[in-house]
RODO-273541 format. One record per residue: z negated, y, x negated of N, C-alpha, C in turn; residue in three letters. Coordinates in steps of 0.05 Angstrom, whole numbers, plus 5000, padded with zeros to 4 digits. Last residue first. Example, Ala and Ser with C-alpha at 12.3 -4.5 7.8 and 13.67 -1.06 7.14 Angstrom:
485849554743485749794727484350014742Ser
484448864736484449104754484449344736Ala
//
This chain:
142526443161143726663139141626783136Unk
141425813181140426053185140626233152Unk
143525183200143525433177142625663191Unk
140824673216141924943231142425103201Unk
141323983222140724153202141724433217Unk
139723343258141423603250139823883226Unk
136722783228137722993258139823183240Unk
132822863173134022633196134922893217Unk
135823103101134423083130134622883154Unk
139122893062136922703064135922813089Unk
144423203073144123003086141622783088Unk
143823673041142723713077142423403079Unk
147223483004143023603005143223623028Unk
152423463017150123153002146723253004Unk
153123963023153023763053152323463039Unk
152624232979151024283003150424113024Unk
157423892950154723922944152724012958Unk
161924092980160523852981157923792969Unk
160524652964160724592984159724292997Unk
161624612906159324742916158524652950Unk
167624452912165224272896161924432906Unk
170724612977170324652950168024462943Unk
173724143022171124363030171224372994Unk
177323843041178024063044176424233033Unk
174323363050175723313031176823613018Unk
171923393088170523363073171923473056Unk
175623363136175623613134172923643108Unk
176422793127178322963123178423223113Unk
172622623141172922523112176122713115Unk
172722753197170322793179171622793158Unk
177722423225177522633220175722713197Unk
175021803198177321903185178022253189Unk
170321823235170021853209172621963193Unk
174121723280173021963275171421983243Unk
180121453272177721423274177121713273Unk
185721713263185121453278182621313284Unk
186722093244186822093287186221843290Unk
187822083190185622193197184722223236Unk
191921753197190121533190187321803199Unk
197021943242195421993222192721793216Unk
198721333288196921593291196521673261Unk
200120853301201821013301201621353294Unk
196020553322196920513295199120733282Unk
189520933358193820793358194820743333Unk
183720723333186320943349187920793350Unk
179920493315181320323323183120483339Unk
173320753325175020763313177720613330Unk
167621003340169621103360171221033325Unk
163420703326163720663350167020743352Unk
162420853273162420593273164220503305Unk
159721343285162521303273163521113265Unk
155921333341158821343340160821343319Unk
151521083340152820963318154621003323Unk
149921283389148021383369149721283344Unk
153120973421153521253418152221393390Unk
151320533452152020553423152620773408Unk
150120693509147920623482149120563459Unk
155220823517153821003518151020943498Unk
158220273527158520453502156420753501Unk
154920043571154119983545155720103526Unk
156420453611154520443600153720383575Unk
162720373605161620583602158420563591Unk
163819713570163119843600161320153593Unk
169219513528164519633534164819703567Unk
173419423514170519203511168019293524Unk
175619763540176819433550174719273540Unk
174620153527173720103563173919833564Unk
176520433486174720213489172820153503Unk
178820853497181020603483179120433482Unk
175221193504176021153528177920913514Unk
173221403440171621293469172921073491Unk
178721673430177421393418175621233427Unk
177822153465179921823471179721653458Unk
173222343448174022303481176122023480Unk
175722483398172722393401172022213434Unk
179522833413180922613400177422413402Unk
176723333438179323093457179822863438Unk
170023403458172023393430174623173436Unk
165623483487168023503489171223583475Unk
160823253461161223533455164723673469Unk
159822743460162322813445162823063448Unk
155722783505155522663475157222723454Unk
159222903546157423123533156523033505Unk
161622363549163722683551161922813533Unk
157322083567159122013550160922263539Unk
156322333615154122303600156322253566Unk
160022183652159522423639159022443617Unk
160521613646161921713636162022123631Unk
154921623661155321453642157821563623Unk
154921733720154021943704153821813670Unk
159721343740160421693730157521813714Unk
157720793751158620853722158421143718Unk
157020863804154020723794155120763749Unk
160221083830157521203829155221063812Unk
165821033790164520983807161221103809Unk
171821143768170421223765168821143793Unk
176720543741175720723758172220793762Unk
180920053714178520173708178020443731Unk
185819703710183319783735181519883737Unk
187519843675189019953696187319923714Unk
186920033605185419853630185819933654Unk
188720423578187420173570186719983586Unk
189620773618191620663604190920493585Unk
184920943641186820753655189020633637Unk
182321153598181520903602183020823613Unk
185321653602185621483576184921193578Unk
183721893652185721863647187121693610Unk
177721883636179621833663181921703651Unk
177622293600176822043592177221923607Unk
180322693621182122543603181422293591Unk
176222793663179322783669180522753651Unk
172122953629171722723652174722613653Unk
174223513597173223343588173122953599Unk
175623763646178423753632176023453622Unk
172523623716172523793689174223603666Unk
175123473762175723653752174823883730Unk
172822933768174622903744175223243740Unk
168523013798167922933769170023123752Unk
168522993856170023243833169023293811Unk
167222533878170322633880171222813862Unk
162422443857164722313845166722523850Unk
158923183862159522913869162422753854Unk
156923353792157923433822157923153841Unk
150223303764153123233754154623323805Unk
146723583726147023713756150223603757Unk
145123503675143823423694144323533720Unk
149423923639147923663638145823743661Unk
155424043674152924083668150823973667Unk
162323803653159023843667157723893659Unk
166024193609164124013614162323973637Unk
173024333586170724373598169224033609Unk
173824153515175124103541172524183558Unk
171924793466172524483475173724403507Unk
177125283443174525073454174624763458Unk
179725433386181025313413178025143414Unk
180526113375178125943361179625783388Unk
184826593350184026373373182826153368Unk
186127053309185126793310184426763336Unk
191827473288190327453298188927213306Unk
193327823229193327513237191327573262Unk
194628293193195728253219195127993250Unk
194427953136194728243148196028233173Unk
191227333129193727483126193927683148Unk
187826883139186827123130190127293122Unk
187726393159190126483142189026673121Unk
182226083183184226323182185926333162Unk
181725403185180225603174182325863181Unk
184424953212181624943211180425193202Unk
190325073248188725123218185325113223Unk
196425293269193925093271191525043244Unk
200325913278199225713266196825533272Unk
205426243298203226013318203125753293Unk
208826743290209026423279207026413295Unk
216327153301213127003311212426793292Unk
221027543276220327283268216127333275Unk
223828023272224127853305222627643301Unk
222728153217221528353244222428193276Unk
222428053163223327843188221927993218Unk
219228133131221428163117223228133147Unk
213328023147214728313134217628383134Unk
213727503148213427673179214028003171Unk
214727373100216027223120216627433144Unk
209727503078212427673063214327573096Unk
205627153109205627473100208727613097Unk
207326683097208026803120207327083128Unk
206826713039208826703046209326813066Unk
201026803032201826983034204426923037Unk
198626163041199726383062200526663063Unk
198525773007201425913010201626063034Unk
193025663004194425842976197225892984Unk
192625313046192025663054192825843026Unk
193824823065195324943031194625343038Unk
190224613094190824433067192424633044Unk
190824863142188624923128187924693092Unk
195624823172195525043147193224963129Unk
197124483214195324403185195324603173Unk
203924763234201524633235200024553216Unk
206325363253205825233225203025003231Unk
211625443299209525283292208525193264Unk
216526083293214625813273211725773285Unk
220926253334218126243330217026053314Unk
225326783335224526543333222526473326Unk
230527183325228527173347227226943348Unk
232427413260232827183285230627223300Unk
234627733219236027723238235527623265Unk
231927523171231427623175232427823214Unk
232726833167230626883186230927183195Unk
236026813120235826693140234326803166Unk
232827153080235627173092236927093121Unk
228126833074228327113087231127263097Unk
229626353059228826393080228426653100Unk
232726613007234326513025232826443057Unk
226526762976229026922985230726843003Unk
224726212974223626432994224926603000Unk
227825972936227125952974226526122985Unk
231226362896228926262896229226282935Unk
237926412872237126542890234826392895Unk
242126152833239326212826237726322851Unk
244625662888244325742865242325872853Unk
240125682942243225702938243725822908Unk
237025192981237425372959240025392949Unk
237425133055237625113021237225233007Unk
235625063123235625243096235425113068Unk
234424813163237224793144237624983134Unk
229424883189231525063199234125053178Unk
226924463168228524413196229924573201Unk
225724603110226524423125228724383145Unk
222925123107226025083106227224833108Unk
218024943107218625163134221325053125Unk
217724623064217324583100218724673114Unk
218625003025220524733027220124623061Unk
214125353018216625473032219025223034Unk
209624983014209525153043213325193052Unk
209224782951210824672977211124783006Unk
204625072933208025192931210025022951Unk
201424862954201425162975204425202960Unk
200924172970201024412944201724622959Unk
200423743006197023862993197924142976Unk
203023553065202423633027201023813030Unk
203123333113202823073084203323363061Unk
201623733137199823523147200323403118Unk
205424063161204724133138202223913124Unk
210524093206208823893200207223953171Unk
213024633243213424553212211224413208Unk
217824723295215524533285215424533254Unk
221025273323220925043307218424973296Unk
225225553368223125453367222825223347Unk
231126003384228925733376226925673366Unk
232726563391234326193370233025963363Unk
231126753436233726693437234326503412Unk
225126683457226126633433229326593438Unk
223826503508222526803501224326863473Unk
223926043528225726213543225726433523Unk
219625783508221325683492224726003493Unk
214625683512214725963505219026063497Unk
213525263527213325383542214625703535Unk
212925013469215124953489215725133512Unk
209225243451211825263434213125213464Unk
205325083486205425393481207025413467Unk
204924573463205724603491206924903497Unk
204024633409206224433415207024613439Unk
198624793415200425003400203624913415Unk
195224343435195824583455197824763438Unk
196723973398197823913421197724133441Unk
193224273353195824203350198424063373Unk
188424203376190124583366192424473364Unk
185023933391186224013409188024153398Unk
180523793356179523883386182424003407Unk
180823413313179923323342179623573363Unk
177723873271178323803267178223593297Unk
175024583294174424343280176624153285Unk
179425113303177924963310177324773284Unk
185025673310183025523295181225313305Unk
191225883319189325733333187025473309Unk
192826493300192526233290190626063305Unk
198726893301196926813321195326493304Unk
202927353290201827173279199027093291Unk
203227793324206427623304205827393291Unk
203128333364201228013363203827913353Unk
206128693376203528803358202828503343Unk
205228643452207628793431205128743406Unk
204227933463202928263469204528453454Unk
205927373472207327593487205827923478Unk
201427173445203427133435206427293450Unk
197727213493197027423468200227293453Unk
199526893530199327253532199627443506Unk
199526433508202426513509201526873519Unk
194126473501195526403484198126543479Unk
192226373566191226643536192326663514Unk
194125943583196126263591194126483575Unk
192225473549195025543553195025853559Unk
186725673559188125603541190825673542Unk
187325523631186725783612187225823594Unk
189224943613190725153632189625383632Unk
186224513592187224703578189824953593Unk
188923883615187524093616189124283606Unk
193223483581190423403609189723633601Unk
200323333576197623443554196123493588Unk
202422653582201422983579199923043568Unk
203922283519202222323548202322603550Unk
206922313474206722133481205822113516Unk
212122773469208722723470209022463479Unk
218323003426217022853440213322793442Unk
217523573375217323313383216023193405Unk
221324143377219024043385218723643387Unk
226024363353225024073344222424053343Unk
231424793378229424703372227624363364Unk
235625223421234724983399231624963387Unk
235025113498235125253463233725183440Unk
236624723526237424983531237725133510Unk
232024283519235824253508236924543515Unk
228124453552228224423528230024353509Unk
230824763605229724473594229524623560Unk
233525093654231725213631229725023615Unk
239824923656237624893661235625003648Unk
245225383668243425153654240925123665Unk
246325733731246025743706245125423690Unk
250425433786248125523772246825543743Unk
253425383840253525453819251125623801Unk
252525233894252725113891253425093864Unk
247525473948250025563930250425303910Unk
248325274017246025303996248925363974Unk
251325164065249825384062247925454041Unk
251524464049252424664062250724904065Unk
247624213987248524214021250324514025Unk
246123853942248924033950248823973972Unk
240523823897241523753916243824033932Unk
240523503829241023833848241623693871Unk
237023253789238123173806238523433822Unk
235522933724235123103742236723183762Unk
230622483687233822503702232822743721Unk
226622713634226522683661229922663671Unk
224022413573226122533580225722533621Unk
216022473564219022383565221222483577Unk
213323143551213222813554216522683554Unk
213823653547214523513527213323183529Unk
214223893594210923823592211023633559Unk
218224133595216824363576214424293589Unk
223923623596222423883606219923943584Unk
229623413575226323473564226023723580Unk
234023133611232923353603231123363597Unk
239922703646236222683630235822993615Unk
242723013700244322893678239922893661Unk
244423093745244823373729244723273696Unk
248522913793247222903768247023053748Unk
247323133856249823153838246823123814Unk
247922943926245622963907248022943877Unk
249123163997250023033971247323153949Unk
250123254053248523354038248823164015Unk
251123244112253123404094251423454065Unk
244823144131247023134140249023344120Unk
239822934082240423154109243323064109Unk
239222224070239322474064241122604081Unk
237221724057237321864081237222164067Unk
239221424010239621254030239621424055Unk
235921723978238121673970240821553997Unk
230321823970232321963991235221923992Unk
228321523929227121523964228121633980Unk
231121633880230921373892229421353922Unk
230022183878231922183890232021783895Unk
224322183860225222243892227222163902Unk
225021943816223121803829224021853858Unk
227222353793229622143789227321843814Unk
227823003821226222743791228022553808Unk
230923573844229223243842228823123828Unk
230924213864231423913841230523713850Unk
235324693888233324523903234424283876Unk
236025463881236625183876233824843877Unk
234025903883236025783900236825533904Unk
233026103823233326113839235826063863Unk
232625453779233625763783233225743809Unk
228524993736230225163754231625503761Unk
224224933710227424843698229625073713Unk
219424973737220125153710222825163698Unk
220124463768220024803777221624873760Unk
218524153726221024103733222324353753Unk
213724293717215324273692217824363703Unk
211624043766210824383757212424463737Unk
212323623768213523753787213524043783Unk
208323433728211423363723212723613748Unk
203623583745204123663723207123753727Unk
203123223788203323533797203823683770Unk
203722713756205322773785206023103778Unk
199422743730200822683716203422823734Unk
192823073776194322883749197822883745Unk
190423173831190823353803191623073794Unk
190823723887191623473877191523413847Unk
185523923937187523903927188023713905Unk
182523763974184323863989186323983965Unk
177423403946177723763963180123863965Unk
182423063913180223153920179723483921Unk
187722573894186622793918183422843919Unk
191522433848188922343853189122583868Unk
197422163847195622323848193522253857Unk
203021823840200621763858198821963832Unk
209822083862208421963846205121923858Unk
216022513861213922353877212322173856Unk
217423223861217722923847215122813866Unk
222423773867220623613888220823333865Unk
223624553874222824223854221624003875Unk
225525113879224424843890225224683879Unk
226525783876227125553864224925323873Unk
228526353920226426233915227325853900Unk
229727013918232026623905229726543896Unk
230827343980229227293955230326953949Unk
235927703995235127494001233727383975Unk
234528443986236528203988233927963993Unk
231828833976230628703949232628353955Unk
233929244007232829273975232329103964Unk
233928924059235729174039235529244016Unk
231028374054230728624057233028814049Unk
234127854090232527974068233928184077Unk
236527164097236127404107234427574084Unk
237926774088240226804113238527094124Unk
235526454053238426564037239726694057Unk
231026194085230126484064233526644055Unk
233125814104231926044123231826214107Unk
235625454064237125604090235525854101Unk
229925284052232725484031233725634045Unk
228225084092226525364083228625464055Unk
231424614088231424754119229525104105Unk
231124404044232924534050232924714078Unk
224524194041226424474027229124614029Unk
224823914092222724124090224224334073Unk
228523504074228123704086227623944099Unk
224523274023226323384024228023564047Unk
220023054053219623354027222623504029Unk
221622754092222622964100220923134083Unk
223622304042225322454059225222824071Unk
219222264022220022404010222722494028Unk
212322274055214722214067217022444044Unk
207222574055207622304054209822154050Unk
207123074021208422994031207922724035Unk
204423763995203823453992205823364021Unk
206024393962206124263995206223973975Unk
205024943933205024693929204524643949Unk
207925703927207125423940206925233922Unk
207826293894209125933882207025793911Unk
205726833888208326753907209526463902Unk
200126593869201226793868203426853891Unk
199425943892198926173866201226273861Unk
195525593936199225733929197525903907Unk
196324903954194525133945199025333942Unk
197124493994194424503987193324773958Unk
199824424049201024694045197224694024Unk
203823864080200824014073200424254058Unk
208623754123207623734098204823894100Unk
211123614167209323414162209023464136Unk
214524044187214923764173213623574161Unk
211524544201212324244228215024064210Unk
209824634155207424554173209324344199Unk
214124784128212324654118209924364142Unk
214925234164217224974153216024704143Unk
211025554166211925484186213825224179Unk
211225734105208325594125209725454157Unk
215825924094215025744085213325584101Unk
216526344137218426174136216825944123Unk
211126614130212026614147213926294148Unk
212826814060210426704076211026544099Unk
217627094074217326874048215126754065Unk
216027514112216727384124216827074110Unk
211427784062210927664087212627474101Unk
216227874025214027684016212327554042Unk
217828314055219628044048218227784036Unk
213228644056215728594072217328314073Unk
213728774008211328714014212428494049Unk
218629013989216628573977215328633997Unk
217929464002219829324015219129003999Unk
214029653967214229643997215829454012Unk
216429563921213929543921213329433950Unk
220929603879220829613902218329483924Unk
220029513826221329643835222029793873Unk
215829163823215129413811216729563811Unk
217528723850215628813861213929083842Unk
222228543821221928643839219628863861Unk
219628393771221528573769221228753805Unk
216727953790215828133787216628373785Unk
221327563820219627683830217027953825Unk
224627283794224627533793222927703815Unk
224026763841225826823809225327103818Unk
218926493867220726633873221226713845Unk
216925743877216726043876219426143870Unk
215125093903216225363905215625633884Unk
213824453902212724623893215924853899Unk
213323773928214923973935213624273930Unk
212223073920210123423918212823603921Unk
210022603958211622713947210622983945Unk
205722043933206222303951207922423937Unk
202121403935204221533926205221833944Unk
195421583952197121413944199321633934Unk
196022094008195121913990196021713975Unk
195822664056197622524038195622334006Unk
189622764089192022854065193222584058Unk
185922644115187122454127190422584105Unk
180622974120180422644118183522454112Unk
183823444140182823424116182223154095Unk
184323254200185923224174185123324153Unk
179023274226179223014216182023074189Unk
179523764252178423834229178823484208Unk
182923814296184423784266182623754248Unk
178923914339180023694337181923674309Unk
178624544329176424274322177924004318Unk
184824764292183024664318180824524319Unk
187024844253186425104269184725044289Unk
188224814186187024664204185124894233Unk
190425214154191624914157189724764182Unk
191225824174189725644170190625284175Unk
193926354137194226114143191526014156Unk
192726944126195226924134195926524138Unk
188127454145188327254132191427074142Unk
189827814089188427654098188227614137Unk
193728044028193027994050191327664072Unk
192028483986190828253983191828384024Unk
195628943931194428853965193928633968Unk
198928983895196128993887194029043912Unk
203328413914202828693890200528733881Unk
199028063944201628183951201428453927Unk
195427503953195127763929198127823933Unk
193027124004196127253986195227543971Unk
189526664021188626964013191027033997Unk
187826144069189126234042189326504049Unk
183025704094184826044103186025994064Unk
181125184108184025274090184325514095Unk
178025384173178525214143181525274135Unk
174925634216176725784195177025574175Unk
175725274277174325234247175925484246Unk
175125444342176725414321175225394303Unk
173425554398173725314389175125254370Unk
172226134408175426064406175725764404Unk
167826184396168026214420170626094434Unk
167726094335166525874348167225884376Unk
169426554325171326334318170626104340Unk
165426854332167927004355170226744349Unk
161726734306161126784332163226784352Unk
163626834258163126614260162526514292Unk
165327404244166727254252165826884259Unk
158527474250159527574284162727484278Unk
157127264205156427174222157627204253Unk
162327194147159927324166159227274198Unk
162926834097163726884133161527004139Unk
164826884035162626944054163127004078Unk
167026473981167726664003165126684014Unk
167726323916166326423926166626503958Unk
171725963867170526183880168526143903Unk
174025903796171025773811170526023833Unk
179225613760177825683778175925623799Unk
181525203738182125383733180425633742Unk
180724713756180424713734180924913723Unk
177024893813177824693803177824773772Unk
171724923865172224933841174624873827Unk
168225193928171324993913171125103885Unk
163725273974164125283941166325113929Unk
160425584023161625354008163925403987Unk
155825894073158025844048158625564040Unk
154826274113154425944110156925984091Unk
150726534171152326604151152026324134Unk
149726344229147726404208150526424178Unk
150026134283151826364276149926474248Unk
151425434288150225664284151225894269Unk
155125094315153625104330151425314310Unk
160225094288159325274303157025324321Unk
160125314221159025104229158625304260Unk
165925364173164025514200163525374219Unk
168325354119166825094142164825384157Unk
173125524074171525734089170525514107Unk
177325464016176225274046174325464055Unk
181425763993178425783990178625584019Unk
187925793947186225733970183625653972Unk
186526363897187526033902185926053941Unk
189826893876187026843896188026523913Unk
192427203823192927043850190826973858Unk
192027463773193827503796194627373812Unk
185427593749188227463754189927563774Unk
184428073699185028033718187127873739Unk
179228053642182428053653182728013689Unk
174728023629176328333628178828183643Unk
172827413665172227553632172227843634Unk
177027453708176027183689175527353660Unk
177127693779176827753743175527563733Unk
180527783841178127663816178727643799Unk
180928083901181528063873179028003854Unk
179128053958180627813933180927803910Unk
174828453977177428293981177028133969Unk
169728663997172028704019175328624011Unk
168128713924166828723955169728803967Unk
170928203878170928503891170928543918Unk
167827863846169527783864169628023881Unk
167927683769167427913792169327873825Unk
164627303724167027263740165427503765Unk
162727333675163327593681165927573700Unk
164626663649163226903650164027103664Unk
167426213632168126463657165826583667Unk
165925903596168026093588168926223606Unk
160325673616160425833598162826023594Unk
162125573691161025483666162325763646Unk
159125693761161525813732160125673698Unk
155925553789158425343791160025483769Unk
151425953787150325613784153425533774Unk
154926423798153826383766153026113760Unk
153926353857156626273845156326293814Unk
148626323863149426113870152126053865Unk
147626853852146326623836148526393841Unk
150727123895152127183869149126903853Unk
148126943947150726893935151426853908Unk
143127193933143226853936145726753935Unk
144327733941143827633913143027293909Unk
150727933973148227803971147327703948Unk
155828003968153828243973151728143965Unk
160327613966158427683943156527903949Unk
164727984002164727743978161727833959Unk
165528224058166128264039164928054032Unk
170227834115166727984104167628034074Unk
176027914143174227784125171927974118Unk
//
């Protein structure tokens, strides 16, 4: 591979495709390794590379998705020596091995004549069959050399298994595959035949790597060669459940393989489980063949360890940086109190939820929700919290004392949601986190706690196009903002779909709302009367526009005026008094200190 980015028509041209929160994205001359901000990820997604052969002129192209925005650069004399070969380089994938980047170790499409499959991915309903390896980091800081080793042949086995079963191999992160399937049968295949291969050998040091496999089927949306909605979520959850070695299924797959399954090969009920996308319950399914093991810890579900995260209605859409800055900083030694701040609608209380759940393994006694939403008095704080965790009062002994009793002992994490209604009771979680040295919280709060130690996470908005340079349809939806107003209208309207003559309407619509998620779905719940466009000219009268939420919703989720009159309500007498004088201006008002 050429190095990355030498050129100063390069590096413009990859700053054009990075929006605002990936800044200071660095693609390090002669490899792979890339940086989001200061940090450094640890994996290098699959890059499509088009080497046009009829000229040997250096030639880029640009994949984005929701997580990531890169860059490659073919250089001309490999472009010379491909073309001679009658080969594309497309699909190369780039393996971040420890802190070695190897290259190049795939190409999904090796021949001119293949270049049509790209055209031709799994569609409609697909089965997804996702991989990675249990203990793999441990490993690879103990035995460095010998992964490197075993990670290759991991490689090797997979890609090869994959490839002559008719699956598609459309991204890998880190040491985790995702393979697309037309055919759930042979998804299923595919994983036992690459169980078998991986459990029948390994390194001296690091043994037969216990790689865990999931497989669910469902209809995804495909674009640029890879897959995004509800499906690849679920299959990603259902990974997360597992152990190494062991092959799952959703309850979708196992109705498609039920009838043809490998030889000597049985399917055992594992029985419904909340996975950790906290949508609905999933049936879960182990598959028992010969040469595979057949005893395996619990599941790592949300029934594993206690707790009273509540059921979601829909996934949660985006927020996959979000998510892993969250659970980092809520992993850092030091970090005990974390508060995810924002305006009112943007998200803090469904991304905290998810980052409870996910976090769930980390907490030997659980994980708990404290709803702080219906009271107003800061002395009521410590009746919440002691709520769910069946804490009483015990004769003269005052709550707060018995919560500290309680708690002082336990590894466990308080969601405090709404803080920003009773911030006169946050020196509790002051004394709380003093008294309680195993005890995390993850608060939601319009304003800071302001308590010794607190650290704040301002939660952005959903990413946005860029006004006036919208992408093509196909890769609208991969900004979070597009992709939930997507995904909200269908469920108002099953036929609703993004078209060339509506998407810059429904952009356009996104950016108006500043990409504010509850502002986004009150929009999209009224597909069934407006047509993108004509809600776009009403826009100017959005608080009239975006009402009529779910009945089922806080009265402040159910319009957007209702958020407003919320966080009105919060604001001191001097305060509202400011925002009655600004309001004779027309437009907006800026403060300037």
């Amino acid at each position: 591979m050429s190095s990355l980015c030498k050129t100063l028509p390069s590096a413009l041209r990859l700053a054009e495709v990075m929006n605002d929160r990936r800044q200071n994205t660095v693609l390090a001359d002669g490899g792979a390794t890339l940086k989001l901000g200061q940090k450094e990820m640890p994996w290098v997604l699959p890059i499509p590379v088009e080497v046009v052969a009829n000229s040997f002129e250096t030639h880029h192209q640009f994949i984005q998705d929701s997580s990531l925005c890169a860059l490659m650069e073919q250089s001309a004399d490999q472009a010379k020596k491909e073309s001679r070969k009658g080969k594309y380089l497309a699909g190369i994938k780039m393996f971040r091995r420890g802190g070695d980047i190897t290259t190049p170790c795939y190409s999904a499409l090796e021949h001119k004549e293949d270049a049509q499959q790209m055209a031709d991915l799994p569609t409609g309903t697909v089965t997804f069959l996702f991989t990675d390896v249990e203990g793999s980091t441990k490993l690879w800081e103990r035995y460095p050399e010998a992964m490197r080793a075993s990670m290759a042949r991991h490689d090797e086995v997979l890609l090869g298994v994959m490839e002559s079963s008719g699956g598609f191999v459309f991204k890998t992160v880190g040491d985790a595959f995702c393979v697309a399937f037309p055919s759930a049968p042979h998804a299923l295949e595919a994983a036992l035949a690459a169980q078998r291969a991986l459990l029948s050998e390994g390194q001296e040091k690091t043994g037969p790597l216990r790689v865990r496999m999931a497989l669910h089927t469902g209809s995804a949306d495909e674009r640029g060669g890879d897959y995004f909605g509800p499906p690849v979520n679920r299959v990603a959850r259902l990974l997360s459940a597992g152990h190494g070695g062991q092959i799952l299924l959703s309850s979708a797959t196992k109705e498609l393989v039920r009838d043809a399954l490998p030889e000597g090969a049985s399917l055992s009920d594992l029985g419904e489980r909340r996975l950790k996308d906290l949508f609905r319950p999933e049936r879960v399914f182990q598959l028992i063949a010969p040469e595979l093991p057949t005893s395996y810890p619990p599941l790592k579900s949300l029934d594993a360890r206690t707790n009273n995260l509540p059921a979601q209605p829909t996934p949660l859409v985006g927020r996959e940086s979000e998510l892993g800055e969250v659970r980092d900083l809520l992993r850092t030694e030091g970090v005990r109190l974390l508060t995810l701040t924002g305006p009112g609608g943007i998200g803090k209380t469904r991304l905290g939820l998810q980052v409870a759940a996910e976090l769930l393994d980390k907490f030997e006694d659980g994980v708990f929700f404290v709803a702080l939403a219906t009271i107003t008095d800061p002395a009521l704080v410590a009746s919440a919290i002691a709520e769910p965790l069946g804490v009483v009062e015990a004769g003269d002994q005052p709550l707060e004392e018995g919560l500290k009793d309680f708690l002082r002992s336990k590894e466990l994490l308080l969601l405090l949601d709404n803080f920003e209604q009773v911030l006169g009771g946050a020196p509790l979680v002051g004394e709380l986190l003093s008294a309680c040295p195993k005890l995390n919280v993850l608060a939601t709060s319009r304003s800071v706690l302001r308590v010794y130690g607190e650290q704040e996470y301002p939660v952005p908005p959903l990413e946005l196009p860029r006004p006036g340079r919208l992408p093509p349809i196909d890769r609208l939806s991969q900004y979070e903002a597009v992709r939930l107003f997507i995904e909200r209208a269908k469920a108002a309207s099953p036929n609703f779909s993004v078209t060339d003559e509506n998407a810059p309407a429904v952009a356009e619509i996104c950016m108006r709302l500043d990409g504010l998620p509850l502002a986004i779905e009150l929009a999209a719940a009224r597909i069934k009367l407006l047509t993108p466009g004509a809600m776009l000219e009403r826009l100017g009268s959005r608080l009239k526009l975006l009402g009529g939420g779910s009945r089922d919703l806080p009265e402040r989720q159910r319009t957007l005026r209702g958020t407003i009159e919320w966080s009105h309500a919060l604001l001191e007498e001097g305060e509202r008094m400011l925002f009655a004088r600004l309001a004779v201006f027309s437009g907006a008002a800026r403060w300037r200190p």
